[in-house]
C-alpha positions as a printed Julia matrix, in Angstrom:
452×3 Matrix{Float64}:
 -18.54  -51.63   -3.88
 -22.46  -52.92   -4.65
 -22.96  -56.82   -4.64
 -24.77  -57.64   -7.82
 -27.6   -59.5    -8.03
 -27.87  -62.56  -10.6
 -29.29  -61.33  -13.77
 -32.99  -61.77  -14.03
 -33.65  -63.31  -10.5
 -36.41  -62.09   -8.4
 -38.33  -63.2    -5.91
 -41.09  -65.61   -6.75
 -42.52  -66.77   -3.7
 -41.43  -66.06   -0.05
 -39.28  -69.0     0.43
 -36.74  -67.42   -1.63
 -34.1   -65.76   -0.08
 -34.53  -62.5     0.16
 -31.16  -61.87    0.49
 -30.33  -62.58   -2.68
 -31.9   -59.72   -4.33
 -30.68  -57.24   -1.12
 -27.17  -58.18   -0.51
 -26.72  -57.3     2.83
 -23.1   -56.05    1.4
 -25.47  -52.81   -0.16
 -26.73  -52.03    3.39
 -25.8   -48.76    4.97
 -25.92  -48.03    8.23
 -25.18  -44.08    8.51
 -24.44  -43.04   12.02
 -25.63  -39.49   11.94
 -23.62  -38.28   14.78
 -20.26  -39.05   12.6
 -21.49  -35.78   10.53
 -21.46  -33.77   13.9
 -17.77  -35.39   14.88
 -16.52  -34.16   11.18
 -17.95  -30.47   11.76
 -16.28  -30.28   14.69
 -12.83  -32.46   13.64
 -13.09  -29.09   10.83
 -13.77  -26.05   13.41
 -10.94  -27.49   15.82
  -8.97  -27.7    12.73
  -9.51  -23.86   11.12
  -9.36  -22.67   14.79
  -5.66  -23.6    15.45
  -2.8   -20.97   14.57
  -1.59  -20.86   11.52
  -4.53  -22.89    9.99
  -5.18  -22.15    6.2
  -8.31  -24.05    6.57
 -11.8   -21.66    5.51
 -15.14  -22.93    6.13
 -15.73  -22.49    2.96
 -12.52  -25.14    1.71
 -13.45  -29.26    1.14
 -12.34  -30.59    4.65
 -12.09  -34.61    4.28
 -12.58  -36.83    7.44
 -12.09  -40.41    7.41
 -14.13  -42.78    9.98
 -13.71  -46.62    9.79
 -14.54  -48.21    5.32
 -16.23  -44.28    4.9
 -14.5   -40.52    3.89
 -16.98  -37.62    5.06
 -16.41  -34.44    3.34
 -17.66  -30.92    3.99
 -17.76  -27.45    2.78
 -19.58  -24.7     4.58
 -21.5   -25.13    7.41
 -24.63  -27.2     7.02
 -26.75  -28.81    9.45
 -28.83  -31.87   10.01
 -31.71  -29.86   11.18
 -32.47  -28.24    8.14
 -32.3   -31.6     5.47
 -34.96  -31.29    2.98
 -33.11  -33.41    0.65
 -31.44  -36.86    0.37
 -29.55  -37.8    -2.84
 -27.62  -41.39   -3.43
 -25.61  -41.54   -6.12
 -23.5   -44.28   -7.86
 -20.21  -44.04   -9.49
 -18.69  -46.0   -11.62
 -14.72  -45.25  -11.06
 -12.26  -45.43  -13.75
  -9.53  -48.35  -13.85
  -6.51  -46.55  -12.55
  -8.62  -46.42   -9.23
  -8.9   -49.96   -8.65
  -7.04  -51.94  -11.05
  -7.33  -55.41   -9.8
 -11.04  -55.38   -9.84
 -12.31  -53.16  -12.21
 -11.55  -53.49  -16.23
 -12.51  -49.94  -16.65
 -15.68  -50.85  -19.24
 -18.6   -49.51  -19.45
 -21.7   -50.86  -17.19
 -25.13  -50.51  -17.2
 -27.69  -51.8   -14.33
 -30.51  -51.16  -12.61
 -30.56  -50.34   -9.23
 -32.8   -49.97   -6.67
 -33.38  -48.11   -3.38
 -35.59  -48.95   -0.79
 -36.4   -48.75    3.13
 -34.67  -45.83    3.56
 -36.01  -45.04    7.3
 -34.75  -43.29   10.72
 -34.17  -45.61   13.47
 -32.24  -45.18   17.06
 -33.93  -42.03   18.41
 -32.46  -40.3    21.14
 -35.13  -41.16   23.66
 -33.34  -40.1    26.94
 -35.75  -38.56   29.32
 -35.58  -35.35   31.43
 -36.69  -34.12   34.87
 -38.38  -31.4    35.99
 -39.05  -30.18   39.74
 -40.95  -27.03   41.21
 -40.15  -25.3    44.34
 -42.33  -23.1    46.41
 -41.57  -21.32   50.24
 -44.0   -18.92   51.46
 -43.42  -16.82   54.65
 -45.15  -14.24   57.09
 -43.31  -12.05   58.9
 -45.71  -11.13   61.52
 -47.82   -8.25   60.48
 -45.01   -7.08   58.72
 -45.57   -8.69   55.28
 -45.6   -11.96   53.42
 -42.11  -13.2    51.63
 -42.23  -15.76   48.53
 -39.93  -17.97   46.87
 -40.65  -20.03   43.49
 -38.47  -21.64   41.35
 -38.65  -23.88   38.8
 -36.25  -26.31   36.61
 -36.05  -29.07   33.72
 -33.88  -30.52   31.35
 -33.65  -31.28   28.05
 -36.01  -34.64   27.17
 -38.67  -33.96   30.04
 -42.3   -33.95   28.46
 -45.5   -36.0    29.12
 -46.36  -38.97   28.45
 -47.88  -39.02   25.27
 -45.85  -36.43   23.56
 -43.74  -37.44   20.5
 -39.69  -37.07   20.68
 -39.56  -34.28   18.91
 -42.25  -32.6    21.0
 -40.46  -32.89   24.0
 -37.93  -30.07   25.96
 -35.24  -29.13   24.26
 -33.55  -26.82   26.45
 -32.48  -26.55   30.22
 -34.84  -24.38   32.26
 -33.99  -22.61   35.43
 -36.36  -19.66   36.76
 -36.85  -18.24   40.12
 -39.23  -15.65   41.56
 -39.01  -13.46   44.62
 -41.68  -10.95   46.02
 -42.82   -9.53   49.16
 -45.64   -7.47   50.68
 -44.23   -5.4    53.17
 -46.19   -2.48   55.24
 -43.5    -0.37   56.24
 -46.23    1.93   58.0
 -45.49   -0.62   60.87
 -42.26    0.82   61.64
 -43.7     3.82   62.7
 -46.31    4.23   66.24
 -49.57    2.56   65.39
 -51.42    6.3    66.6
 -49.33    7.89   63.5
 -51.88    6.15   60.97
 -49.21    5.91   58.41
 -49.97    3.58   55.88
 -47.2     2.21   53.07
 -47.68   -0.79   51.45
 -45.36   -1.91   49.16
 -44.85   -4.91   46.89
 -41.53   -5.84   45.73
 -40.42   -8.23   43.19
 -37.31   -9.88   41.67
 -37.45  -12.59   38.87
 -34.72  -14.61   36.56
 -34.86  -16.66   33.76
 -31.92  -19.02   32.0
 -33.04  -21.26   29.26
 -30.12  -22.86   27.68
 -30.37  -24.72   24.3
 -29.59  -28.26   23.92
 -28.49  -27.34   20.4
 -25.71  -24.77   19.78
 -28.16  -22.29   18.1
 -25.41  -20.9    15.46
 -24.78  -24.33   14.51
 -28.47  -26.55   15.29
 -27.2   -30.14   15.02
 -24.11  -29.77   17.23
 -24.9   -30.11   21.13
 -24.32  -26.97   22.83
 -22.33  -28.52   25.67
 -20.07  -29.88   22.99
 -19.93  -26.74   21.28
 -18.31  -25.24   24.61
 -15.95  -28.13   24.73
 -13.64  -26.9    21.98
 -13.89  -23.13   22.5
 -11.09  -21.43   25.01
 -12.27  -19.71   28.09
 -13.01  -16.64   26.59
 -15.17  -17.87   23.51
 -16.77  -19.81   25.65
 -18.61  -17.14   27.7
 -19.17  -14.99   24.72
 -21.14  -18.02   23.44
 -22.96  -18.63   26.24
 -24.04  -15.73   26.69
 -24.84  -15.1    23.04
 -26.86  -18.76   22.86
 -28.68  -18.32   26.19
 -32.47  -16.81   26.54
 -32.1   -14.2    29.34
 -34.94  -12.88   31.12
 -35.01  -10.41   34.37
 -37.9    -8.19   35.96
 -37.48   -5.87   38.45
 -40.72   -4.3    40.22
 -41.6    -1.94   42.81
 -44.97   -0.76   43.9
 -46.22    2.34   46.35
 -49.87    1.4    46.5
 -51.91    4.69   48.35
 -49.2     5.56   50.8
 -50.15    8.08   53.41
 -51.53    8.67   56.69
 -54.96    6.83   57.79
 -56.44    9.09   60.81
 -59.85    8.4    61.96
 -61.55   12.07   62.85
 -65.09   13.38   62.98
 -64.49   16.02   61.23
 -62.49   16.71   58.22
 -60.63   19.59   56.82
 -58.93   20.91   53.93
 -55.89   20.93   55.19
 -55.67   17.24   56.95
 -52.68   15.51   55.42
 -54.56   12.42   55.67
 -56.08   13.57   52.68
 -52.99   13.26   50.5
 -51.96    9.67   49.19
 -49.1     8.82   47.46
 -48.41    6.16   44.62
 -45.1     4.97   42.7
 -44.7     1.97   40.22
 -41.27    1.01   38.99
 -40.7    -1.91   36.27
 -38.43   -3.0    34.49
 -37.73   -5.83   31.96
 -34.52   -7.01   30.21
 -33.78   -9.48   28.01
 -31.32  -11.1    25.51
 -30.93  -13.89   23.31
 -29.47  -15.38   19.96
 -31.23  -12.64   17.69
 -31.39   -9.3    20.39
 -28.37   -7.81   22.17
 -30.47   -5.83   24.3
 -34.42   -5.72   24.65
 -34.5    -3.02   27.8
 -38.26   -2.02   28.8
 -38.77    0.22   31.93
 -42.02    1.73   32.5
 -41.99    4.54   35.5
 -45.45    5.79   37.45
 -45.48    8.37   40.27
 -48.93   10.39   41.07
 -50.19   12.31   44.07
 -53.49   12.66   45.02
 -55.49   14.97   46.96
 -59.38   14.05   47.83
 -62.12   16.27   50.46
 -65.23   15.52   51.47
 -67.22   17.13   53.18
 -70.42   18.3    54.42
 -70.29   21.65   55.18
 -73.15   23.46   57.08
 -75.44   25.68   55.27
 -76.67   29.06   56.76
 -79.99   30.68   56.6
 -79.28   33.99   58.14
 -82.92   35.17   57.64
 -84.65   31.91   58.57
 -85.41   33.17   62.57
 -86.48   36.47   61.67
 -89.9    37.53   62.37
 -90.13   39.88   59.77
 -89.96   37.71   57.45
 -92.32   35.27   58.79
 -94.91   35.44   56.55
 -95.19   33.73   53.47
 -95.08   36.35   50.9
 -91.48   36.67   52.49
 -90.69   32.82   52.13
 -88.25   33.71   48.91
 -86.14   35.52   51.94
 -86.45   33.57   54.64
 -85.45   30.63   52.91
 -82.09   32.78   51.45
 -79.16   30.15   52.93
 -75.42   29.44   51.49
 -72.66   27.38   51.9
 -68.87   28.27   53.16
 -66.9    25.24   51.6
 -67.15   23.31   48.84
 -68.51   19.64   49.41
 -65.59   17.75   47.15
 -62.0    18.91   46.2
 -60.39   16.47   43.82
 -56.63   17.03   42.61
 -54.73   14.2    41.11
 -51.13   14.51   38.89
 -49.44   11.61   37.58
 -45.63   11.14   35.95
 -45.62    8.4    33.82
 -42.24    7.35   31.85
 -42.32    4.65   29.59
 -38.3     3.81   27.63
 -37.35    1.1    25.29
 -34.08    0.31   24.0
 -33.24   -2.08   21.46
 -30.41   -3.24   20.04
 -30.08   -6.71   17.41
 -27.04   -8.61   17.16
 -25.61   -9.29   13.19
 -24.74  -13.04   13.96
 -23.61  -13.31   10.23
 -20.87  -10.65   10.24
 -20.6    -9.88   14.15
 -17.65   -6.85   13.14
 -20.45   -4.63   11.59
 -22.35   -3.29   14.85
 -25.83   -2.15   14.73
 -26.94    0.85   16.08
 -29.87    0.33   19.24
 -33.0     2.5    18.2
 -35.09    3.79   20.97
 -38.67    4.58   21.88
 -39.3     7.0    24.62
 -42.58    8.66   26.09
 -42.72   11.0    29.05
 -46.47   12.14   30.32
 -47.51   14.55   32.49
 -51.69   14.27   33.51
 -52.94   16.55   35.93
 -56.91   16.22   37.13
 -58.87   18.76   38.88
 -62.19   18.37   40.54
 -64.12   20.62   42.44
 -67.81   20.16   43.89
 -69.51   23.25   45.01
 -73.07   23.67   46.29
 -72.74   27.82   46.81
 -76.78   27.18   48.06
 -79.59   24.44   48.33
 -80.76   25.52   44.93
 -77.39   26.86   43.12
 -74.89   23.57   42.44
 -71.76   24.34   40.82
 -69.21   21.47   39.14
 -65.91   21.86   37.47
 -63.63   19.22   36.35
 -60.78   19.69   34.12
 -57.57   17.33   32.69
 -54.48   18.55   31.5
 -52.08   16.07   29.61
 -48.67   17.98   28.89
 -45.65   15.64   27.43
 -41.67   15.97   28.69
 -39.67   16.45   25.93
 -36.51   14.33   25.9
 -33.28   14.42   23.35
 -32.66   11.72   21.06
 -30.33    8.37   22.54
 -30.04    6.67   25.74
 -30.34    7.31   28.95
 -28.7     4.35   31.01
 -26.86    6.31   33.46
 -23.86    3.68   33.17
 -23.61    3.04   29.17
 -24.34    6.81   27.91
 -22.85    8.65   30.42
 -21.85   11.37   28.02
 -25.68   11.88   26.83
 -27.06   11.65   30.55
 -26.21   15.29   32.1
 -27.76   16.28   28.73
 -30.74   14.07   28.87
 -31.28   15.33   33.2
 -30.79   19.16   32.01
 -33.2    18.82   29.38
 -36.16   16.71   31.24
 -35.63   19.23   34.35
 -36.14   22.28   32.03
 -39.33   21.0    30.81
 -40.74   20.07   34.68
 -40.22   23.25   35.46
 -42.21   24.71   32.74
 -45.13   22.38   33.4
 -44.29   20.34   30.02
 -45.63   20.96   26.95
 -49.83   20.94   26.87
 -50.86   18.35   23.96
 -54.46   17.6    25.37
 -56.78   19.95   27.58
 -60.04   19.17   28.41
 -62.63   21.22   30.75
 -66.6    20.91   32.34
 -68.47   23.3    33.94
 -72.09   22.31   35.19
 -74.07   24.59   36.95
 -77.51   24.26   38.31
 -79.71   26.59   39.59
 -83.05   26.05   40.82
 -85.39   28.66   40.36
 -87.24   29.75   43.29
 -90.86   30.7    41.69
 -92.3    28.2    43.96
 -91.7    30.21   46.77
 -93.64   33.34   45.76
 -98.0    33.14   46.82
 -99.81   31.43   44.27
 -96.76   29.92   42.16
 -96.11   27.21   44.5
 -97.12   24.94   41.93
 -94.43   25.69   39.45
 -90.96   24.5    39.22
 -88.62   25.74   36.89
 -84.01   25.11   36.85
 -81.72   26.48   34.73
C-alpha cells in the first residue's frame, strides 16, 4: 500500500525532510533476476508429466511481500517499455483498512534508474607451439580462449564478452619429397590444416535473459545436448594443399618427354558451420590441375649456308634458307575445379515442420594450350587456345554418408560427363604468325624491310 503524503506539504527549503514527501514505504527495489527465477519456476512446471500448464496460461509466482505473474515468454532483453500502475482495490479485498470510497490523488514517479550491474570480469589466454621437424616440415599449434566479462579497460559493461570462446588451429608444412633418395628430385610440398571453433552464449539464445548454464540445469540429459548444440556457434575448416608437386632434375638439356616437366597441384577445403539460425552451412571448394611446360632452344639449320655455289650474294636469299626441328615452348595446363554448398535453416518457432536444405553446385573443367613455334629465323608461329567445359551434376546432395541413395546417381552421372570432356560453355583461340619478308636479301633491296 502507498504512504500518503500530508496534503499540501512540499518541500520549502532543504532542511525539510525529504522523506516526508518520498515515504521510503513507496520505494521499490525490483530484483530483476526474480523475473528469470519465475520463467524458470513456469518451464520446470509445464515440463513435468501430466502438467496442464501452456506457456501461453497466467502462471503466478510468489517471492517474499510481491506475486510475479507471466504469460508467454518475454524477456528482459528486449524491454522497450515500463508501465506503473495504481489500483485502487475494492473493500471486500481488504476490509479492515479500506472503506471502499472513492479516492483521488496525485502521484508522482521519479528516479527510476538501473543500479547493481553485473560487473564480474573474464579472462582470456593465447597459446602458441611452433615446431621443426628437421627438413621435414614445420608443425603449429594455436589456441585461444575467454570467458564471458573479459574486455579492456575502457569498454562499457555491455560492451564486454558475452560468450565463452575456445578455438584452436593446427597446420603443417611437410615435404614428403624427403622420403624418397635426394638424386630422385621429387618435390611435394604440402600444407595441411585443421581448425575448431566453440563459442557458447552466456545467454540461452531461445530465451536471452535466462543464463545458458541455467538453462541446461533444468533440461534432462537428452534436451540438454540438443540445446547445446542448437545454442552453440560451430565452426570447422579442413584444408589440404599440393603446391607444384613433381620431380626437380637438373639437366643440360631438356626434352619433350622429361617428366620433370609435368607438375602437379591439388587444393581441398572445406568449411562447416552451425548455429542458432543454420542447421547446416557446408562449403567445400575442390582444385586439381596438371601442368605441362618446355622450353627450349632448339638448333636451327642452314643446309645451304657452306655451299659454294651459293656464295655469292645474288644467292644470299638461299644461302641464308635455315629451319627449326622443335618448337621453342609447349604449354598444356587442365584444371578440375568443384565448388558445393549446402544449406539447410533450422524453424526454431515450430521445430516439427523441417525445412528442406537448398544447394548450390558448380563443376569446371579449363583446359589451356600453348604452343611457341619459330618454323625459321624469319617465320614465328604462336597458338594459344582455352577451353572451359562445365560437369553437369543432378539436383540434391552429395555427402556420401547423408544421401547415400542420391550418391551412385550423382558418381554415374559426373563420370559420364568426364568422359565426354564436359560440356564446352566458353572457347577461346589465337593464332599469330609472323613472317619476315626476305627482300633485303636480294642486290640492291638491302635497304628495304617489309613482315607480314
Amino acid at each position: 500500500p502507498l504512504k500518503l503524503t500530508p496534503p499540501g506539504y512540499y518541500n520549502k527549503d532543504d532542511n525539510d525532510d525529504r522523506a516526508i514527501v518520498w515515504p521510503e514505504e513507496n520505494s521499490f527495489n525490483i530484483d530483476l533476476s526474480v523475473f528469470q527465477e519465475a520463467k524458470q519456476a513456469r518451464n520446470v512446471e509445464i515440463s513435468r508429466p501430466g502438467s496442464t500448464l501452456g506457456r501461453s496460461d497466467i502462471y503466478v509466482y510468489p517471492h517474499e511481500n510481491a506475486r510475479i505473474s507471466i504469460s508467454g515468454n518475454p524477456n528482459l532483453s528486449n524491454v522497450r517499455v515500463i508501465m506503473i500502475g495504481m489500483r485502487n482495490p475494492i473493500k471486500t479485498r481488504d476490509i479492515n483498512n479500506d472503506d471502499g470510497l472513492s479516492k483521488s490523488a496525485e502521484i508522482w514517479v521519479n528516479e527510476l534508474r538501473l543500479s547493481d550491474f553485473n560487473e564480474d570480469g573474464g579472462w582470456a589466454a593465447n597459446a602458441r607451439l611452433q615446431t621443426r621437424l628437421a627438413d621435414l616440415g614445420t608443425f603449429d599449434l594455436v589456441g585461444q580462449t575467454s570467458t564471458p566479462g573479459f574486455g579492456s579497460l575502457d569498454m562499457k559493461v555491455n560492451e564486454r564478452s558475452k560468450e565463452q570462446v575456445m578455438k584452436y588451429d593446427i597446420s603443417s608444412n611437410i615435404n614428403l619429397g624427403k622420403f624418397f633418395p635426394e638424386e630422385s628430385g621429387v618435390q611435394i610440398p604440402v600444407y595441411i590444416g585443421y581448425s575448431e571453433s566453440h563459442i557458447q552464449p552466456q545467454y540461452n539464445p531461445l530465451d536471452p535473459d535466462i543464463l545458458f548454464k541455467d538453462a541446461l540445469d533444468i533440461l534432462d540429459p537428452q534436451a540438454r545436448d540438443s540445446l547445446k548444440n542448437i545454442a552453440e556457434d560451430y565452426t570447422r575448416r579442413k584444408t589440404i594443399t599440393v603446391s607444384n608437386a613433381g620431380i626437380n632434375r637438373q639437366k643440360e638439356k631438356s626434352y619433350p618427354w622429361d617428366i620433370s616437366n609435368v607438375t602437379v597441384n591439388y587444393t581441398y577445403n572445406e568449411l562447416y558451420r552451425s548455429n542458432i539460425n543454420t542447421e547446416i552451412n557446408l562449403e567445400k571448394n575442390y582444385r586439381g590441375g596438371i601442368n605441362y611446360l618446355y622450353n627450349s632452344r632448339p638448333k636451327n639449320f642452314a643446309p645451304f649456308k657452306n655451299v659454294k655455289i651459293f656464295r655469292p650474294k645474288i644467292f644470299r636469299i638461299v644461302r641464308d634458307f635455315n629451319f627449326y626441328l622443335m618448337p621453342k615452348h609447349i604449354g598444356f595446363r587442365t584444371d578440375l575445379s568443384r565448388y558445393y554448398n549446402e544449406i539447410k535453416t533450422r524453424n526454431i518457432n515450430n521445430p516439427y515442420i523441417k525445412i528442406k536444405p537448398t544447394f548450390r553446385k558448380d563443376f569446371e573443367w579449363t583446359r589451356f594450350y600453348d604452343v611457341k613455334y619459330d618454323v625459321s629465323r624469319q617465320l614465328k608461329f604462336d597458338f594459344s587456345a582455352t577451353n572451359l567445359s562445365r560437369i553437369d551434376e543432378p539436383y540434391g546432395g552429395v555427402d556420401r554418408e547423408r544421401y547415400r541413395d542420391t550418391y551412385e546417381a550423382w558418381k554415374d552421372t559426373v563420370l559420364m560427363n568426364l568422359k565426354d570432356f564436359g560440356r564446352t560453355t566458353h572457347y577461346r583461340h589465337n593464332i599469330n604468325i609472323q613472317y619476315n619478308l626476305p627482300v633485303n636479301k636480294l642486290p640492291l633491296l638491302s635497304w628495304v624491310t617489309s613482315s607480314i
